[in-house]
Every structure is written in C-alpha cells, then in structure tokens.
N, C-alpha and C positions, 0 to 999 in steps of 0.2 A: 348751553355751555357746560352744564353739568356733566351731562351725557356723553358731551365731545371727551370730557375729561375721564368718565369713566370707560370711555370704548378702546381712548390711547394707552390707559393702565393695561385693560382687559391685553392688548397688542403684545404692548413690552412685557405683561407677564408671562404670554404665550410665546414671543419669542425666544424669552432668557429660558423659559422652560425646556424650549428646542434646542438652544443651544447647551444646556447644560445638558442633556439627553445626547447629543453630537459626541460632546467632549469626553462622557462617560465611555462612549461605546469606542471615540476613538482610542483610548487610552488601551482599556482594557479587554474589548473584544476584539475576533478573530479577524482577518480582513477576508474577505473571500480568494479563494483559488482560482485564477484568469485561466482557460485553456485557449490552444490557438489547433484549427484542423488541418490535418495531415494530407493533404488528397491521398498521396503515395500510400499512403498505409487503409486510408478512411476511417481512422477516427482522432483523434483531439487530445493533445499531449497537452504540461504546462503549459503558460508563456514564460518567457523570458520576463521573471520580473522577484521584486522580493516581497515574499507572503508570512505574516507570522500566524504560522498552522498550531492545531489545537486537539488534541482529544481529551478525554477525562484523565487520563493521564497525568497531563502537563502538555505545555505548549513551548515549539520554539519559533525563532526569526529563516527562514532558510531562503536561497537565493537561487533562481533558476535560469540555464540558459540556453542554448540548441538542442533540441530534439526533447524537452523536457527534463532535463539531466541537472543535479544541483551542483552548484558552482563547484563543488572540492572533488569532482567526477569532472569536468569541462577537460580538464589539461589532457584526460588519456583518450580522448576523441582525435584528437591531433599527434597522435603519437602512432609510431608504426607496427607496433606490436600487432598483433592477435587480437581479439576481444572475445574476454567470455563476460555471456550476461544471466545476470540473477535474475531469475522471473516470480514473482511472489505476489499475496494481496498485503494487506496494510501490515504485514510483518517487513516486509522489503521498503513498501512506501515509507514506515518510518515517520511520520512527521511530527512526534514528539522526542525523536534523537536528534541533537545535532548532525549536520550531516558529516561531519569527519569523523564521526564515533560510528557511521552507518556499516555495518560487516564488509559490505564492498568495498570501499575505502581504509579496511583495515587488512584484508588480505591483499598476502607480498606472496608477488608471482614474477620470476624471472621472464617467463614465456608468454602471458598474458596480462594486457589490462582489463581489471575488472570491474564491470558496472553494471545497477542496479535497476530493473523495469520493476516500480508496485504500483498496483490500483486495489483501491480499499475494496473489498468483496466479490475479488472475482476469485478464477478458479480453473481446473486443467482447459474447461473449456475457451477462456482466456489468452492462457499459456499457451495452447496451438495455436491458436490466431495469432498472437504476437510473432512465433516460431517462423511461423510461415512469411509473416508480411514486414518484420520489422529489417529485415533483411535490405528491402526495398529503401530505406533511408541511412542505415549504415554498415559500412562495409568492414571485411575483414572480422565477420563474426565465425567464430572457430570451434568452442564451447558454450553450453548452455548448462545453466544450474536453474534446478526448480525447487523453489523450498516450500516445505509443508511446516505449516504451524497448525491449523488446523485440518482433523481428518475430512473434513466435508469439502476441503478444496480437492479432492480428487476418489473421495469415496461415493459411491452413488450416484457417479456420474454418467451421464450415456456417452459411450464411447465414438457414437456413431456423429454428436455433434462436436468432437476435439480432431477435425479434420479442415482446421485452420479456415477456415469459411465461417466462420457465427461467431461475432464479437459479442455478444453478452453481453454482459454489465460493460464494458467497455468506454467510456465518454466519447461519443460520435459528432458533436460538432463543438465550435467556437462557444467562448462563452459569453452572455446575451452581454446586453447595452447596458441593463439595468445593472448585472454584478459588475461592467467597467466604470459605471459610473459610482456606485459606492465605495470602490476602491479610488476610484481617484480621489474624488471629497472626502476619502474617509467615512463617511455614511453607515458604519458595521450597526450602530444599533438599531437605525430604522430600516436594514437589510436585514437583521434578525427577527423583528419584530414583524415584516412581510413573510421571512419565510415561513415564520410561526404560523402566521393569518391562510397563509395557502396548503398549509400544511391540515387544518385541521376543518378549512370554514366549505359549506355547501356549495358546489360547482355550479351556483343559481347563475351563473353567466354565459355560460358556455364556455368561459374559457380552458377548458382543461388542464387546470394549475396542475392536476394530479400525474398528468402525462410522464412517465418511466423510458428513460432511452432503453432501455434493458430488455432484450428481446425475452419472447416468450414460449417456452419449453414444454411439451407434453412431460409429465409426469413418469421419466422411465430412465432405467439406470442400467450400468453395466456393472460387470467385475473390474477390480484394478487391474489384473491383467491385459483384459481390452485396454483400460484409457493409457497406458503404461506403453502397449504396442503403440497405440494410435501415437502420442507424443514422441516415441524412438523414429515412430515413420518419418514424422516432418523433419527430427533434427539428421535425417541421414547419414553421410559419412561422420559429421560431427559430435562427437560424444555430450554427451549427456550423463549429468549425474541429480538424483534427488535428496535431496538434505531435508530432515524427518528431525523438528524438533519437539518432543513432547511437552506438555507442560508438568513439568515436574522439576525439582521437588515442589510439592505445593501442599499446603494444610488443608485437611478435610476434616470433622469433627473433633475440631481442637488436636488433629492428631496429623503429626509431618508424615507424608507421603513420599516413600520414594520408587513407588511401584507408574508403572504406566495404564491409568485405566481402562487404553484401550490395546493394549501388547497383544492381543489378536491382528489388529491392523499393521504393526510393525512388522511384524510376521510373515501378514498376508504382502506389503508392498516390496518388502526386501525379496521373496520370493519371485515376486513379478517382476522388480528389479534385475535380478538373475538371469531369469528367464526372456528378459529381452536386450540385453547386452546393456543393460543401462547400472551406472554406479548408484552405490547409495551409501548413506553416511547418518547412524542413529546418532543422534545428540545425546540418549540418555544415559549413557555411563561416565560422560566427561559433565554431565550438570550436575548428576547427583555429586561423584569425587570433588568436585567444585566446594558444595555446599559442606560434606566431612571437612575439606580443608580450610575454606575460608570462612564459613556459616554465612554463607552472603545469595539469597536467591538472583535467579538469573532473568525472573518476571516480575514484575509489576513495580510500579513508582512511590514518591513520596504521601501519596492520595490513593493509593490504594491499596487493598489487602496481599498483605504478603506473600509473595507467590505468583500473584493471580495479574492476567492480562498479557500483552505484549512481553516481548523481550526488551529488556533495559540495556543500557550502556553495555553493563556487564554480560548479557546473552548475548550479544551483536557482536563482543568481543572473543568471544568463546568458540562460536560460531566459524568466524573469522580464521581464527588460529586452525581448529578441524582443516577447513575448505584448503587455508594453505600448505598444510601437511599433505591432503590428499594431493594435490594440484601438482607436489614437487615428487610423489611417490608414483605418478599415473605411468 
C-alpha cells in the first residue's frame, strides 16, 4: 500500500512538473514557423497561420497568409497595380518588426504595390532563384529591389551559381509533423528542449538530425560585377534597383562612428550598379543626418547594444521613405 502511494505521488509530481513546464514554454516561448511547399516554385514559403516569431532582439505576434505574405501585405496581392518585390535575408524577413512598420508596407507608390520576400541567411544566390521562379506563382511583377544589409550577401559570391537554378539556403519542403504538432498543443518548451538535444547530441542512431536543406558549394567566389550582371540578367526588361544599408552610425571603442567600415564595397557595388543598368540607393547619408538630427540610431533594440543588429522601426522607416522618393523620381 505504501508504495501504491508513493508511485501515485511519484505520477502527480511528474505530471504537474509537465504541466508546469507546458505552461512555461506556452506563455513565453516562441511557437515554431509552419512552412507549406510550393511545387511551382520548389521550395516552402510560410503557412497561412499566426506565429509569434523571436530573435534576440525582441519578439512579435505576426499573421501569415497566401504565398507566405504577412497579413498587412494580403490586400495588394488583390490589387491591380504593378508589383514590386523586396528581396532580402532577415533584414526584409523582419520578424522582430511589426509587420505594418515592415519598409514594404511603409512605402507609398502611386504605380506599384509593394511586397516583401526575406529568408533569414540567404543571399544573391537566393535572390536569383527567387527572381527567376517566384514569378511562376505571382503575377504582374514589374520591379525588383534587393537590399543589402550585409556585405556577404552578395560579396564573395560565385556568380556562376545566381543563375536562378540553386536554391541555397532556401526552405525546400513542408514542415514536419513534429513542429505541427507542438504548435498545435502548444508544446514550444519540449520543442526547444528537442531541438536543443539534436542540436548538439551524437548521431549514435543514424538518424541524421544534423541534416542541412542548404545545398552545398565549392569554395569560389566572383566580383560584384559578375553577381550584379548575373541578377540584371534574370530581372530583364524589369528594372532593378539595390538598396545598400550600412550599419552605421554605430559605436566602436566607446567612440560613435559615422564612417562605413567597409566604403570600398560601396564603391565597388555602386560602380557595378552603373555599369549594369541597375539602380542603387546608399542608406548612409540619410542614417548618419538621421542620427545629427534626432540622436536616435536606426539598429538595434531595447536588448541590445546601440547601434548594433538589424534595422529597427526607425531604419525600416527611413528605408521606406528613400525607396519612395526614388520610385516616384524613376
């Protein structure tokens, strides 16, 4: 009798333990991102659903729905204009902006509606594949912008693979049963706590937790004027323009920076820009005038060092205002 009594304790303290471990993770962790696959394109946009996404940043709620597109972008899918689309990696994704503060949603264009493609870590070789295929699911696309926040998204790149063919880092299929199911239960903390385990535990099963959708690249890079031609090539008659935000101003030995530490790369892309009929648009005279005027940086959040990271409200709106000047000057 004893023992009946101490194995039902043993139960109910492991399941209140479950359950308070449940309620933790539902409150306050992330839920995972659902994607759904594309045949037409071949790879794997959102689902239609609402995620509240996360980086170290901050975190918001955002709501997703055709073609991966967040709901305050839905209404100009339906609309007859034009479409120009921002192609970018997690400066365009965004998902610690609201999505009505997202730059797409903030430029005002008589001629165009404009919407947003990002995936966290890709890069020109991305951007032509999308260039090339995204076409295949919506129509009346007319302009293409590509924004650089980082130089590695289109420095050192082989030109020879941004010939819309090689999805990269891209997300190629649906997403599994396991992240549907901890989304639907709620489940975030013993999804975090899985992917922690497979993230770092020995492959003694064969299963290959480690497996990477992200193809794999010989070690060889071009000039930006190759990957610059190659990207002009796919967008053809439709222009193209590249938006180059640096990060700046930002603090380096206690000391504010409003130089670009890598203004050879500006240099070198505006050039190539030139030289292949493609626009371009430097961020950094309207960030730094920004920062004389308002003393407000245009990166990083309430968690993080000043200056430093993604674009915040205030870059996306910054951004925004450029893209719409140039759009109404073209």
């Amino acid at each position: 009798m004893k023992n009946l009594k101490l194995m039902i304790q043993a139960i109910a303290g492991l399941l209140l333990a479950l359950l308070v471990i449940w309620g933790v993770g539902a409150v306050v962790l992330v839920s995972p991102t659902l994607y759904e696959y594309y045949p037409k394109i071949g790879i794997a946009l959102r689902a239609s659903d609402s995620y509240k996404q996360q980086r170290g940043e901050g975190w918001v709620h955002s709501s997703y729905g055709k073609m991966g597109f967040e709901k305050s972008e839905l209404s100009k899918l339906d609309s007859s204009k034009p479409k120009c689309l921002i192609l970018g990696d997690s400066y365009i994704e965004a998902v610690m902006i609201p999505g009505k503060n997202r730059m797409q949603n903030q430029i005002i264009s008589e001629k165009y509606d404009v919407l947003g493609v990002g995936f966290s870590g890709v890069s020109a070789i991305e951007y032509a594949y999308l260039i090339k295929h995204f076409p295949k699911i919506m129509n009346n696309i007319a302009y293409y912008i590509v924004f650089i926040g980082d130089v590695s998204d289109i420095k050192n790149i082989d030109a020879s693979l941004c010939d819309g063919m090689h999805k990269g880092g891209l997300p190629v299929r649906s997403s599994s049963r396991l992240d549907k199911i901890s989304y639907s239960f709620r489940l975030y903390a013993f999804r975090a706590l899985l992917r922690r385990w497979k993230r770092y535990k020995p492959d003694i099963l064969g299963n290959h937790w480690r497996y990477n959708n992200k193809e794999i690249y010989h070690d060889r890079s071009s000039d930006i004027r190759s990957v610059c031609k190659a990207l002009k090539t796919l967008t053809g008659s439709h222009p193209l323009l590249i938006v180059y935000a640096p990060n700046i101003p930002h603090i380096y030995k206690n000391q504010l920076v409003f130089s670009d530490s890598v203004s050879d790369f500006a240099r070198q892309l505006e050039t190539a820009c030139l030289e292949n009929q493609i626009g371009f648009l430097n961020m950094q005279s309207i960030f730094c005038q920004n920062y004389k005027t308002n003393g407000r940086f245009v990166s990083g959040f309430f968690n993080t060092p000043p200056g430093e990271g993604h674009l915040n409200s205030l870059g996306h709106k910054l951004v925004a205002e450029a893209i719409t000047h140039y759009l109404a000057g073209e």
